[in-house]
N, C-alpha and C positions, 0 to 999 in steps of 0.2 A: 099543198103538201098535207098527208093524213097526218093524224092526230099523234098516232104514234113515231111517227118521225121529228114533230116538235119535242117530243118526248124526251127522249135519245139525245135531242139538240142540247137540251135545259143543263145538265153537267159538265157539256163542251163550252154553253155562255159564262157558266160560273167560273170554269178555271182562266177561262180567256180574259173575264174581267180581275181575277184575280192576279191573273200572269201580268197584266197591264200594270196594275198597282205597284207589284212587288219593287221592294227599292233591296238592293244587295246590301245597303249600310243594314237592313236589317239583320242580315247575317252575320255581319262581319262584328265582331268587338273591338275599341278603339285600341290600333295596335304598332308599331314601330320597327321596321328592319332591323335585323343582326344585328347589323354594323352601326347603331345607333342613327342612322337617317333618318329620315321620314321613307316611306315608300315611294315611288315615281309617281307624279302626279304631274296633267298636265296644266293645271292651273293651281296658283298656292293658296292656302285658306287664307280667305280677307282676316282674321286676326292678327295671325302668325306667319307671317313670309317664311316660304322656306331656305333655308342655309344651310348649304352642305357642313357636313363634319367629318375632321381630317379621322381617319382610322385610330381607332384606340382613344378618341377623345371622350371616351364616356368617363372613364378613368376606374373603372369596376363599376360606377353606377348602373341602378335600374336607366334603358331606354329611354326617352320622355317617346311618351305616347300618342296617336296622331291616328285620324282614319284612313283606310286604305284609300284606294287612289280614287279620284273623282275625273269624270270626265269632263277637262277646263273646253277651252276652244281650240280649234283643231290647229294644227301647229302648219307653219310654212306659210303663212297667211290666209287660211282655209276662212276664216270670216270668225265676226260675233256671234257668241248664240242668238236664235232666232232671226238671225239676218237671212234677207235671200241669198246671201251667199252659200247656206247652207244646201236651199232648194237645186243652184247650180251644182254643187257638187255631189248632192243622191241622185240627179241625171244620171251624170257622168262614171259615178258607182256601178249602175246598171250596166253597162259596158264591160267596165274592167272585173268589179266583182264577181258579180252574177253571172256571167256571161256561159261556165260549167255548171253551175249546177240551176240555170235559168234553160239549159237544151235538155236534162236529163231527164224529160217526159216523151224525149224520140224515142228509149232504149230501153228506161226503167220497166214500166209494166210488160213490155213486150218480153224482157227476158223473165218473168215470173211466169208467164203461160206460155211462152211458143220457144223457149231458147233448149241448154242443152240441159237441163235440169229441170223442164218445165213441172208446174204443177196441174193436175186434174181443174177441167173448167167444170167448177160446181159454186153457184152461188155461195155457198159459206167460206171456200177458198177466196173467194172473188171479194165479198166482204171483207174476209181475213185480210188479207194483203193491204188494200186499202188502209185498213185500221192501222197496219204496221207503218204504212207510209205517212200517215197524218200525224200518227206518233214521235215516228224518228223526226219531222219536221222540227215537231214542236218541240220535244226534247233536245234532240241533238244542236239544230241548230238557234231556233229562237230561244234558247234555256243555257244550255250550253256555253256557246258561242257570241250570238246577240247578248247575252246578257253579262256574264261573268268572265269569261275567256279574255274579252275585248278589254277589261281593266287590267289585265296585266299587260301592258304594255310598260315598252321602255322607253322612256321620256315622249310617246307618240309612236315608237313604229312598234310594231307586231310580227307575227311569225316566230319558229322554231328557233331559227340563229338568235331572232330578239331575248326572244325567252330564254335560250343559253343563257346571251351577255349578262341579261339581270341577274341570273343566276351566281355568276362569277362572281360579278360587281358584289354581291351581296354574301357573298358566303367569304368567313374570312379562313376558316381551317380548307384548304383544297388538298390535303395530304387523305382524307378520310376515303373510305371503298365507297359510302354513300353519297359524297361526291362525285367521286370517278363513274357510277353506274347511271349519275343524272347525266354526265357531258358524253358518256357513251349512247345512252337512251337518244338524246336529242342529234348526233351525228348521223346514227341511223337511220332518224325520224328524216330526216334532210335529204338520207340518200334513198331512199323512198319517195319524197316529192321529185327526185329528177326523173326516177321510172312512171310516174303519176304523170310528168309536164311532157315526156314522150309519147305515152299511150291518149294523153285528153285529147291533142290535134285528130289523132288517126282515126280513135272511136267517133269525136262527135263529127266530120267531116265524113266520115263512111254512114253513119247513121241518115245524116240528112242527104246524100244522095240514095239512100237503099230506096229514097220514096219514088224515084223515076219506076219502080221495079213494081210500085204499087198503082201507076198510073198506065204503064203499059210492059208485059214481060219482053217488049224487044228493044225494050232503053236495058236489060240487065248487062248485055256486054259492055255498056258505055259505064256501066258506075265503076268500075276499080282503077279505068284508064283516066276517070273523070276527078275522082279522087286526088289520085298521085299528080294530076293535074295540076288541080286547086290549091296542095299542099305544098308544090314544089314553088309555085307564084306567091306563096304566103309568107314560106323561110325567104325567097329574093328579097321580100319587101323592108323586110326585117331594117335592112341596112338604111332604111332613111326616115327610121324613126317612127312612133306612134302619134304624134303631138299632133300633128295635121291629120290626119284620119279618127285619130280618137275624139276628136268634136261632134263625129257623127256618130258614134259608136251609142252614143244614149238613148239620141231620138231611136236609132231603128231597135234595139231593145224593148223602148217603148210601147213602138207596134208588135215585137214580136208577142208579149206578155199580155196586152191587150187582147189578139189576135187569139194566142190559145188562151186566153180567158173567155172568151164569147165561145170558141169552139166545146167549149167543157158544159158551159149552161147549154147553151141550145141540146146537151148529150142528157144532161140532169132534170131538163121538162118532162122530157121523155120516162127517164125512172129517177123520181125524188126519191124513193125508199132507200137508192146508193147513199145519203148523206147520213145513213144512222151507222155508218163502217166507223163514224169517229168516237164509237163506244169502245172501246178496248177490250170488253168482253169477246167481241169478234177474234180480234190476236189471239187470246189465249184458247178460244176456240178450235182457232187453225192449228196452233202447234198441238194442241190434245189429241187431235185426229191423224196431224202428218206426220206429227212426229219426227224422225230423223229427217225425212224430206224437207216437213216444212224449216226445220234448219237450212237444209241447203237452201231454197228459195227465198230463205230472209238474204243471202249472200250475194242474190236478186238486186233485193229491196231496198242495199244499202245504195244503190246505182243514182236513188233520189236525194241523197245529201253528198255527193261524189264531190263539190262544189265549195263545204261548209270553210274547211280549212282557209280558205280564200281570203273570206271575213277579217280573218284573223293578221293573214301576213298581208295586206293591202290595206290595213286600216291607216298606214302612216302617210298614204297617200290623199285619204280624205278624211278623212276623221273618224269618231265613232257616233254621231249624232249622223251625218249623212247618211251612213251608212244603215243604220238602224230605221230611220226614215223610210229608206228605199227596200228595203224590206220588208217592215209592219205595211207599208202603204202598197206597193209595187206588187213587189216578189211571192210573200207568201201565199195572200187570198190568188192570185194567177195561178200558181201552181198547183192548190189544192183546186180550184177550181177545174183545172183543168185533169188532173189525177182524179178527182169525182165523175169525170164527164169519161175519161177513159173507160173506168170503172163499170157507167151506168151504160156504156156502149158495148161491154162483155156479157150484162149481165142483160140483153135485148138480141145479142147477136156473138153468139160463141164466135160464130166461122169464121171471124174478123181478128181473130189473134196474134194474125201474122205480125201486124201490125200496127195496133191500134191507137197512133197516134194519128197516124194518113187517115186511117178510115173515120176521124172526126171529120175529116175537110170535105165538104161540097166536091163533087168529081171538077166541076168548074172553074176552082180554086186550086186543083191539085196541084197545077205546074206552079204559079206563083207560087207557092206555099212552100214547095221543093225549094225555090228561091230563097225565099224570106228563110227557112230553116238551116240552108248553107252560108248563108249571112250570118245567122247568131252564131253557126257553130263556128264560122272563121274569125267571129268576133272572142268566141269565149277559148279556142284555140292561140289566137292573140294574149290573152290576159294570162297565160300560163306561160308561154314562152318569155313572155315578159317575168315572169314572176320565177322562171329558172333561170337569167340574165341577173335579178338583184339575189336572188339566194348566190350565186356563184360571187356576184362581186364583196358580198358578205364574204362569202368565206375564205376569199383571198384576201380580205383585211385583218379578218380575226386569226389566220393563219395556219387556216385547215386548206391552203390549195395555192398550187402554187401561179407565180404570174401570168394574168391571160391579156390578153390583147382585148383592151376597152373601150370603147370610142362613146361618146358624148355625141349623140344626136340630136342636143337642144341647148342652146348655150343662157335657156333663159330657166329652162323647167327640170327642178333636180328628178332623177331617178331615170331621164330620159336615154338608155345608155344600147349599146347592141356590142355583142359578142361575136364577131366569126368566127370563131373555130368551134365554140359550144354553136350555134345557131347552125353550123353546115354538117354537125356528128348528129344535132337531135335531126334535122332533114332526113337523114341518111336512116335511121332510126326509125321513125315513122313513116318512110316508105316502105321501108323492108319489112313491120309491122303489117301495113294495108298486103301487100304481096303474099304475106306467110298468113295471115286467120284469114284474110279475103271478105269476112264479111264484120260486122258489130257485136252479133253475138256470139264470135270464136274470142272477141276482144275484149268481154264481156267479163268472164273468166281473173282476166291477168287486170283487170282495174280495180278491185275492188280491196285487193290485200292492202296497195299501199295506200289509200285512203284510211281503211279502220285501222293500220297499223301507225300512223301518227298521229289521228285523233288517239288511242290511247295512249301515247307517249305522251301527246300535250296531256291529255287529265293528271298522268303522272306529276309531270313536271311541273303542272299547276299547282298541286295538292302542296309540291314542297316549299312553292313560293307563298300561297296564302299562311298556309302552317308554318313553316320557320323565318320566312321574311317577315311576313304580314302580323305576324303572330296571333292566327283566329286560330281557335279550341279546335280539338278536338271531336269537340260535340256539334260543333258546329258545321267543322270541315269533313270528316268521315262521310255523313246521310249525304253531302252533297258529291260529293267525290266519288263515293258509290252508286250512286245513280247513274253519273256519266259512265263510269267502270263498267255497268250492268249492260250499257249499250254497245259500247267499247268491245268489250271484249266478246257480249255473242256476238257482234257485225264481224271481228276477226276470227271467232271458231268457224263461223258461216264459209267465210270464205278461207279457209283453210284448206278445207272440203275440196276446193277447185284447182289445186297448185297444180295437179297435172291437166287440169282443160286448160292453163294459160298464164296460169298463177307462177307459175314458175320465173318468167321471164320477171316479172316483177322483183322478185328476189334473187334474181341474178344478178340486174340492174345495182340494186340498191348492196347487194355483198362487193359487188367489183369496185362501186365507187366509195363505201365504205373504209372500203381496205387501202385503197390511193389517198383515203383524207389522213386515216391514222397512221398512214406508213409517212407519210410527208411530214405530218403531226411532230411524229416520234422525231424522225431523221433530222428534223429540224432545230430540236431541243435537243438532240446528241451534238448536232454543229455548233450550237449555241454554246455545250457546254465545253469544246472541243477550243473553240476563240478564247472562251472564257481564262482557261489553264494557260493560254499561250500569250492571254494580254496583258499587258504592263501597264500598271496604273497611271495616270495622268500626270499626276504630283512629279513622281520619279524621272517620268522622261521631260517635263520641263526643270528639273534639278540638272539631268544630263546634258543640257543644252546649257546652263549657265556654268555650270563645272567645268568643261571641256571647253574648246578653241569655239565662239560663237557661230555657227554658221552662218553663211551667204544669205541675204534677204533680198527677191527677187520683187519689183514692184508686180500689184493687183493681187489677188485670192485666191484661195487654195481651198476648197471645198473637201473634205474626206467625210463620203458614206459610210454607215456604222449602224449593224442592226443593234448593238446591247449603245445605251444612253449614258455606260460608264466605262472606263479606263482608255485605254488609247487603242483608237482604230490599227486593225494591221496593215491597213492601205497606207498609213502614216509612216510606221515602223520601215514596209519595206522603199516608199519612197525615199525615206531619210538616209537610208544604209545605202542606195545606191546611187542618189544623187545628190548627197552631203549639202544640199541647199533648203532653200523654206521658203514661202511668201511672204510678202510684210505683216497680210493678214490669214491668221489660218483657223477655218472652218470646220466642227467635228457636228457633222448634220446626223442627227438619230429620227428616224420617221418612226412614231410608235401609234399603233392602232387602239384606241379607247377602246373601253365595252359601252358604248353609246352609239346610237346612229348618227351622231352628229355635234362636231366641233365647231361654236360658233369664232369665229374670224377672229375675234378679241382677245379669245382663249387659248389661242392656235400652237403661238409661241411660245416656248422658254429659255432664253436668251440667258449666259452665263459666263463673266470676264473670267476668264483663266490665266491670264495675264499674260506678257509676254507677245504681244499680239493674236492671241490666243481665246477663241470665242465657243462655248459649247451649246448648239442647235438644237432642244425635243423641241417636233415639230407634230403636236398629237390631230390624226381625224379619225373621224365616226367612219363605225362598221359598213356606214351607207355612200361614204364618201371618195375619192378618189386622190391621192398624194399627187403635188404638184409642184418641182420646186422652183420654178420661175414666180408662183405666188410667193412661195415659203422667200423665197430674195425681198420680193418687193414686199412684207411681212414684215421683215428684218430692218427696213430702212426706218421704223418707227422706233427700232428698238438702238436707235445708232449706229449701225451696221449700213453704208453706204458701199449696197454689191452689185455693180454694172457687169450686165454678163457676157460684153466684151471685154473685159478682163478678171475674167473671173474660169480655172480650170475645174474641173468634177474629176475627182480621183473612185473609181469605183472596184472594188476587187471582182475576180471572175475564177473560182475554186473549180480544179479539178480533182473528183473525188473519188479517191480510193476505196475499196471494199476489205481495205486486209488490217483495218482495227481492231480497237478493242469494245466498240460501242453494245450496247448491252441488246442488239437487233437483229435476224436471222438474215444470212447471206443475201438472199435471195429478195429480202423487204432493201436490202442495203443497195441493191444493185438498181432496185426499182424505184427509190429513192437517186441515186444518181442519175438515172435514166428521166425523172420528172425533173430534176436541177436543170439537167441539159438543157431539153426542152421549155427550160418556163421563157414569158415573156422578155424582152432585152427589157432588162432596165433602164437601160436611158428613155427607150421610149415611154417606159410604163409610167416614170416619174415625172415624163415633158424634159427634160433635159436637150438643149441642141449638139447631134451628134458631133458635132466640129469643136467641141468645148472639153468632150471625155479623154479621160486615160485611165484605159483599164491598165491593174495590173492583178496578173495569175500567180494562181500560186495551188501545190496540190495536197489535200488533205487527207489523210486517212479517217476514217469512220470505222 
């Protein structure tokens, strides 16, 4: 390597050993939630255990004070620190995490010089881009996300929904605008990842067969037919789970990161001078010269952290020390490796543009390589459709969506769960995707919005948790907030640029499902409030029942469903009025959804004599979780409630809803709101309830 190349290196070792050092407590000042808690932490400090406090227990006092969250030991029994349990699980990360933004050196460089925005092949271009991709790496996601984004978690999981719930949990005035514009921000930010988990299968599947096209141009009619192929064999698979397949999903990761890591040196023997792109001076170079263009081709470049989000909502699956692992170790020297080799292979051979990810490969290697390439991508395909499977099952807990048919494909391993009716719209979806741009980089285009448009939602929404939860300055929070912003948001002017090459579908995607979350949202807190005016407090109707001629008490159980956890079910009301009897023992079961991923067993219940044979059920789980009540019975028998569900009936109401209220909602959200009622899941089954045990009764509402 010449001299001046070590050169150039010497400022890239100093930040990297700096970036290595860097501990976040540094930033942070010791600081305490709103609400007087301690922040989420997933291990407590060895002095002081931590103990929740009920709301308002400060009593006006100052907070007591406490540092932001540390990263304990990964939850669900992920292991000790430093145990090789850890090592097992940054394998296995490689799979699930990595799996997007571990294929995004198919698509990335090739759409800066050969796509539909391409830039000029001139060595300082060729440097520039580079520079911008070592950049956004190291910022965006090793800085970013590896480092700061990963502590806001909510007791262990991560993601947009996560980030919401803490949100809630922690903020006690939710009357304010600057509330309502963070739970707007982050519903968005959600309905962006479903157009993101449609389009990852199509691109990175069409990408790695374009390369039969680079090995011989009379494989080109077999790639679209070969495609919709691969994709339609991947949604069937869906239904029988990851658990057994994803045990291999690490090793071939493994090879794949290897593989284009040797592919990238054997390119960088060739021209060392590629490794001095990691000065920065090169970026600012490029855009001096491109100017607007080089804007559009940064919209390119964002193609290389396509992936980063991932990090973030799949850390409650392994932790954030595996996961950090498999990246510092794995992920990122591969990728840049292999993005330098791409690089040094432009800057030896223009002609090669079409390409340049194939044109590393030995011709000898091609066809394998095709192979191995559509392996990663149906593996990193995999880890998004899984990861729109728990966002949906999230947001049908926290009660942004209404009931969908869930099924549990692993009775040992939580999060293990498959969707057919979302799993057979996204097929549908990303075929019709492959058929309408035909190739990766018409796809190109429409991928790139909802990636930079929920990384900066997350910084947003970060800002307001380190700042008003967390309570860091100012001074502290702004430089860092901004920096991510500065990426943020030119990655989303970049590609704003694109809305008519492709972009558009992305925001169509994310507006339609939007509007289905907040029309449900609303319509559902109109019905809520609609029960609310029509129900009779508890107290009063067991006063009626003692006032009046006693009724009939029928032997076994009487279960009445009830979304609000106070006054008397209308399923009660209208049972009583028409069939002037009751059970010996009677049931007011309220299921209410935490803002947590997870209700441990112990905590599940709250069991309450109402007298009179008369029992009231909150029955709370995590946003991660799934409502059961044959557990919720057998639950119950600890709290002296002996409920055999051979004798035991389920009273559940079934509303048919009117459009000619007075609710405060436009016709048209009203109807489309009754129209998802219809359609949501049956509740019996959603809850596990056995159909032979139900009695609905109807009844019809205006709205």
């Amino acid at each position: 390597m010449s001299a001046a190349s070590l050169a150039v290196l010497r400022p890239w070792r100093n930040f990297s050993a700096w970036l290595a050092s860097l501990s976040v407590s540094h930033f942070a000042p010791q600081a305490a939630c709103a609400d007087g808690q301690t922040p989420p932490r997933s291990e407590p400090a060895p002095a002081a255990p931590e103990t929740p406090a009920s709301p308002g227990s400060a009593g006006g006092q100052d907070a007591p004070r406490s540092s932001p969250p540390q990263d304990g030991p990964p939850r669900n029994g992920h292991g000790e620190p430093g145990s090789g349990r850890d090592l097992a699980l940054a394998l296995a990360a490689l799979g699930v995490v990595y799996g997007d933004i571990g294929t995004s050196p198919l698509y990335a460089v090739r759409e800066c010089f050969h796509g539909q925005h391409a830039i000029a092949l001139l060595p300082a271009n060729i440097m520039g881009v580079l520079s911008l991709i070592v950049w956004s790496l190291v910022v965006v996601v090793s800085l970013k996300y590896v480092m700061f984004i990963m502590r806001a978690h909510n007791k262990g999981e991560g993601g947009i929904f996560a980030l919401l719930a803490l949100v809630k949990a922690g903020t006690k005035d939710k009357s304010g605008r600057g509330y309502a514009v963070l739970v707007t921000l982050a519903i968005f930010g959600a309905a962006l990842l479903y157009g993101d988990g449609i389009i990852t299968p199509a691109i990175s599947v069409l990408s790695a067969m374009e390369g039969l096209d680079v090995a011989t141009s009379k494989a080109k009619p077999f790639i679209l037919p070969g495609t919709c192929l691969i994709l339609i064999v991947l949604f069937q698979m869906q239904k029988h789970g990851t658990e057994r397949i994803g045990k291999v999903f690490g090793p071939l990761m493994i090879l794949w990161f290897a593989v284009i890591a040797a592919l990238g040196v054997a390119a960088i023997i060739e021209r060392p001078d590629i490794l001095s792109s990691v000065n920065p001076v090169h970026a600012y170079r490029f855009f001096y010269e491109n100017q607007l263009h080089g804007l559009v081709v940064l919209g390119s470049v964002v193609l290389c952290i396509t992936g980063g989000e991932a990090l973030y909502a799949d850390m409650g699956h392994f932790g954030p020390r595996p996961i950090r692992l498999s990246w510092y170790a794995v992920v990122l020297p591969s990728l840049l490796l292999n993005y330098f080799g791409q690089g040094a292979l432009l800057l030896e051979h223009p002609d090669k543009a079409f390409n340049p990810f194939y044109a590393l490969v030995p011709q000898v290697m091609l066809y394998p390589m095709v192979a191995l390439a559509t392996m990663a991508t149906v593996i990193a395909s995999q880890a998004m459709i899984s990861g729109v499977f728990s966002l949906t099952q999230q947001a049908v807990q926290l009660g942004y969506c209404p009931r969908i048919h869930i099924v549990n494909t692993s009775a040992e391993t939580k999060g293990q769960i498959y969707l057919p009716g979302v799993n057979n719209a996204m097929m549908v979806a990303c075929l019709g995707l492959v058929l309408a741009f035909r190739s990766s980089s018409g796809l190109a285009g429409a991928y790139g919005i909802a990636v930079t448009a929920t990384m900066g939602i997350t910084s947003v929404i970060y800002f307001y948790v380190v700042h008003t939860l967390w309570r860091w300055s100012y001074w502290r929070t702004v430089p860092l907030i901004a920096l991510f912003l500065v990426f943020d948001v030119t990655y989303l002017s970049a590609n704003l640029l694109k809305i008519l090459d492709g972009g558009w579908f992305t925001l169509t995607v994310a507006g339609v499902i939007m509007l289905g979350i907040v029309t449900w949202r609303d319509g559902k807190q109109a019905l809520g409030e609609k029960f609310k005016a029509m129900g009779l407090p508890i107290n009063l109707f067991l006063e009626s029942l003692v006032a009046s001629d006693r009724p009939m008490r029928i032997p076994g159980a009487g279960v009445f469903m009830s979304v609000s956890a106070a006054g008397t079910p209308l399923t009660l009301l209208h049972h009583y009025k028409h069939n002037k009897m009751l059970h010996e023992l009677v049931i007011l079961l309220s299921v209410v959804s935490d803002e947590t991923p997870f209700v441990p067993r112990g905590s599940r219940l709250e069991v309450t004599s109402l007298g009179h044979g008369f029992f009231r059920i909150i029955a709370r789980y995590g946003f991660m979780q799934t409502p059961n009540v044959p557990e919720i019975m057998q639950l119950a028998r600890a709290h002296g409630l002996e409920l055999e569900m051979q004798n035991t009936s389920f009273y559940l109401g079934r509303e048919v809803l009117l459009t000619t209220g007075q609710a405060k909602m436009a016709g048209w959200r009203k109807s489309l709101f009754a129209f998802m009622s219809r359609n949501a899941w049956n509740a019996t089954t959603f809850f596990g309830i056995p159909p032979g045990r139900v009695v609905e009764l109807g009844a019809q509402m205006e709205l």
